[in-house]
N, C-alpha and C positions, 0 to 999 in steps of 0.2 A: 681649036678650043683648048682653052690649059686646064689641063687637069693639075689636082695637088698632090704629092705623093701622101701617099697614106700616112705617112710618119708626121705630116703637116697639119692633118685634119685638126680637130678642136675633141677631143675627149665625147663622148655622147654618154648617157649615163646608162647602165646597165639595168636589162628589166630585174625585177625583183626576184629573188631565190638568190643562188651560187654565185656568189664572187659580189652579189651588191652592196653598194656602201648602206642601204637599210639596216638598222642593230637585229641581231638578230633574237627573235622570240625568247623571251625570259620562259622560264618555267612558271605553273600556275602558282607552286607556293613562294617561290620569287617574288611574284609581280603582288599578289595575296602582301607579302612583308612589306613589300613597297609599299602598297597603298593603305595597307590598316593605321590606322594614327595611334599613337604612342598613347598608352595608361597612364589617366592619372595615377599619381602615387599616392596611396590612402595612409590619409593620415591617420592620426590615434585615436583624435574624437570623433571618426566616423566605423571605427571597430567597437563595440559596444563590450566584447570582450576584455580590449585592452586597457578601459577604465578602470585602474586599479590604483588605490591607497599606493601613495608612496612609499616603496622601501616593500612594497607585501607581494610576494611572489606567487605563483601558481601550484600549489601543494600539486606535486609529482606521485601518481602512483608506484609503489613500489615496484620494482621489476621483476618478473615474474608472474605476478599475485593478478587473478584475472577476477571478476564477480564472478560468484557461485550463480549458476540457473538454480530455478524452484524446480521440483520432480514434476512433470506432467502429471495431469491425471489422468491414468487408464482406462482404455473402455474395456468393458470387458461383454463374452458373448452369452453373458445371465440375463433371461428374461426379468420384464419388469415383475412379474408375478413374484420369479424366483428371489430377485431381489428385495421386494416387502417382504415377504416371508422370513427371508436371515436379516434385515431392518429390527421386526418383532421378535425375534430369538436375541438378537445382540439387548434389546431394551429388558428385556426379559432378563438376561443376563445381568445387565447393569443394576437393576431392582435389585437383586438378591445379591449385588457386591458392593452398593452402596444406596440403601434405602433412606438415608438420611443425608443426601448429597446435596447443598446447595451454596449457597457467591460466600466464595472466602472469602469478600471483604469484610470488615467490621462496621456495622452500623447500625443505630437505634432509630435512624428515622430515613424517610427517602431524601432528606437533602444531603443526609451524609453519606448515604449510597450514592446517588447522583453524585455527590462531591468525591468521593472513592473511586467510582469506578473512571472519572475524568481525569485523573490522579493516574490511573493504573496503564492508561496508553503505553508502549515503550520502557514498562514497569513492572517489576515482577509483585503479585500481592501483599508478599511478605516483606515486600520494602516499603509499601506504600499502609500496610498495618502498623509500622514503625513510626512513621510522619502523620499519619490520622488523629492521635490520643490528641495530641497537644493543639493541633490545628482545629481541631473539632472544639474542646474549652476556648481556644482564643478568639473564636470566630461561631459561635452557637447558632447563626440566623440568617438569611437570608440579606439584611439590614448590614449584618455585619463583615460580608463578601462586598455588599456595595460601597461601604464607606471604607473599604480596604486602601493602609498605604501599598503602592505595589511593591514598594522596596522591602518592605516588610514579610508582604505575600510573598514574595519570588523568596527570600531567606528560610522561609517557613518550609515550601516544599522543595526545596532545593535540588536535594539528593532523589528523586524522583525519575529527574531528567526533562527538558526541555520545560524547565521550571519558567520561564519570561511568557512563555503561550500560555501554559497551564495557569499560570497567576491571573492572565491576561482573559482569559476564558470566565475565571471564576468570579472576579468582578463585575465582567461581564453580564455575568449569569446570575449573579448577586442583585442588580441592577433590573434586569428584568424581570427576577421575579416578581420585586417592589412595585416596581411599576407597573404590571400586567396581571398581575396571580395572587397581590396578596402579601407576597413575601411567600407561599404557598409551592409546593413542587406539583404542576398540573399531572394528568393521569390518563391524559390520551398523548396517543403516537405524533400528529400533528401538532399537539402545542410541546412539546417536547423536542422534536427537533427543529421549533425555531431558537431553541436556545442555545445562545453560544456554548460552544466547544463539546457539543452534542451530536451526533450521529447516529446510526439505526441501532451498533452494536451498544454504545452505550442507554437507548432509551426502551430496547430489548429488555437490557439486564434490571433496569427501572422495576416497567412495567411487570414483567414476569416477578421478579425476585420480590417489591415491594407490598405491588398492585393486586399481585396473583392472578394478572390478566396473561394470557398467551398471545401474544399478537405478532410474532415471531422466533427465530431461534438464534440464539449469543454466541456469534461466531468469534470466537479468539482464535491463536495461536496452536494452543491445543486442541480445538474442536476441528478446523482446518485440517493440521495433519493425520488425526486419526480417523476422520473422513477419507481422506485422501489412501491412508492403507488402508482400511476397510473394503474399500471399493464403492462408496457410498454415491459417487460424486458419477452427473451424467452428462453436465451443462459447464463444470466449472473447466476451468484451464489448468489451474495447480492451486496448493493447498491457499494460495494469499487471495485467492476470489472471492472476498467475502459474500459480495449480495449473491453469486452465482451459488454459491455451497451451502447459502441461505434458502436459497429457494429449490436447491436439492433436497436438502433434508426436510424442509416442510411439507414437501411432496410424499415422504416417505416414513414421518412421524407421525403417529394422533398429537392434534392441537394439545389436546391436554396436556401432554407428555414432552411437549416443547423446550419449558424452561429449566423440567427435571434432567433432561436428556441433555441440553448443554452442560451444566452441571458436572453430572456423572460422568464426562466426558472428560474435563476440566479434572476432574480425581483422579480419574486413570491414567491422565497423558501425565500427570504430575509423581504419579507413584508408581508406574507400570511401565507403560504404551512412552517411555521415554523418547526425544527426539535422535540422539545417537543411538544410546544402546536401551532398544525396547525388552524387554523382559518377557519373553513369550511363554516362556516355557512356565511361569506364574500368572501369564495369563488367561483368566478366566471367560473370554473371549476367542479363545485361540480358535476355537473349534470352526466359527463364523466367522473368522477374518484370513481372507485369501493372502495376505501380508506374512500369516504367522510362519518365525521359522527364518526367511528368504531377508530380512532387514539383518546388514551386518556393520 
């Protein structure tokens, strides 16, 4: 029999592992790159961000400069009792430091308050008593917001601030009252806020300052924070809650004392109860409010 020498055989193929010609196992995120398919490349009109005016770039925050947070509002461990009790003491107080407190704005009738206080959003009252006189003569009536040019209107309230909504508002509201009221400013809460550029704070300040109805409390700016040191607040987040610091305090006010108590409140954060530097030591408050003193 012939054998072949080994050296003659024919190659046989090696089992699989060590020394086989098989590739050996990629790694999983290897094989992962291997096989994922390539992104598309998003274009411009598929970033909704990117849509931008030719030439207008992305105003860049300054460097540094972060948003301010609102202060939280604290709880504190005063019973509900203890808290009505210095509620009635601070109101009590507020009576005898300002018994004649009521809406700095200027107005002889509720369209001009309704039109004032839509005016006053984003606006301090002393700027928008400035823009009222002449706005009020050129524009007497309900008739005369609805036949408004708006180019005109926007001119008129200008310096206000976000004078194109406000214009936009007052037209608006001009419009419907013709159409629905009369030309008339209604005098309940419901027909009130359906009219443009109207909200609860503004039909608040209506109803209460006009109507002499209480049907809530006129949270601004200043009612907010001097809630908020007071310790008045059980539900809100910070001083900007409005509906929550709204239904704090209703909680903790008599109805009757509603309109008055924003008010008086609105006096004191303007002449006293400052946002920077509060005036403690002339406040006549000091005694009942856990703040005094500790704001620097």
């Amino acid at each position: 029999m012939n054998h072949q020498n080994r050296e003659d055989r024919p190659a046989q193929p090696l089992p699989h592992g060590r020394g086989s010609d098989r590739a050996k196992p990629q790694p999983v995120r290897a094989r992962e790159e291997a096989v994922a398919p390539e992104r598309p490349r998003r274009e411009q009109g598929d970033n909704p961000m990117a849509q931008r005016p030719p030439g207008r770039k992305r105003a860049a925050r300054p460097p540094g400069r972060k948003r301010a947070a609102r202060p939280p509002a604290r709880r504190t461990r005063e019973s509900a009792a203890a808290r009505q009790a210095r509620t009635a003491r601070l109101l009590t107080a507020l009576k005898r430091q300002y018994p004649d407190a009521d809406c700095a704005l200027h107005h002889r009738s509720a369209l001009e308050l309704l039109v004032a206080t839509i005016l006053s959003a984003q606006c301090t009252d002393e700027r928008v008593n400035q823009v009222t006189p002449n706005l009020f003569r050129r524009y007497p009536d309900a008739a005369a917001y609805a036949s408004a040019d708006s180019a005109e209107l926007e001119a008129a309230i200008r310096s206000t601030g976000f004078f194109r909504n406000k214009a936009r508002s007052l037209i608006g509201l001009g419009r419907k009252l013709v159409a629905e009221h009369a030309g008339e400013v209604p005098g309940t809460m419901e027909a009130l806020l359906e009219l443009p550029g109207v909200a609860r704070k503004t039909a608040n300040c209506v109803l209460g300052t006009w109507f002499r109805r209480n049907e809530g409390v006129v949270v601004d700016t200043h009612v907010g924070r001097l809630a908020l040191r007071m310790r008045l607040l059980t539900t809100a987040r910070d001083d900007k809650d409005a509906v929550r610091i709204e239904h704090d305090l209703m909680r903790l006010v008599p109805r009757e004392d509603w309109t008055f108590f924003s008010h008086a409140l609105i006096e004191h954060g303007r002449k006293v109860c400052l946002a920077r530097k509060p005036r403690c030591t002339e406040c006549a408050l000091a005694a009942d409010c856990p703040s005094a003193g500790s704001i620097r």
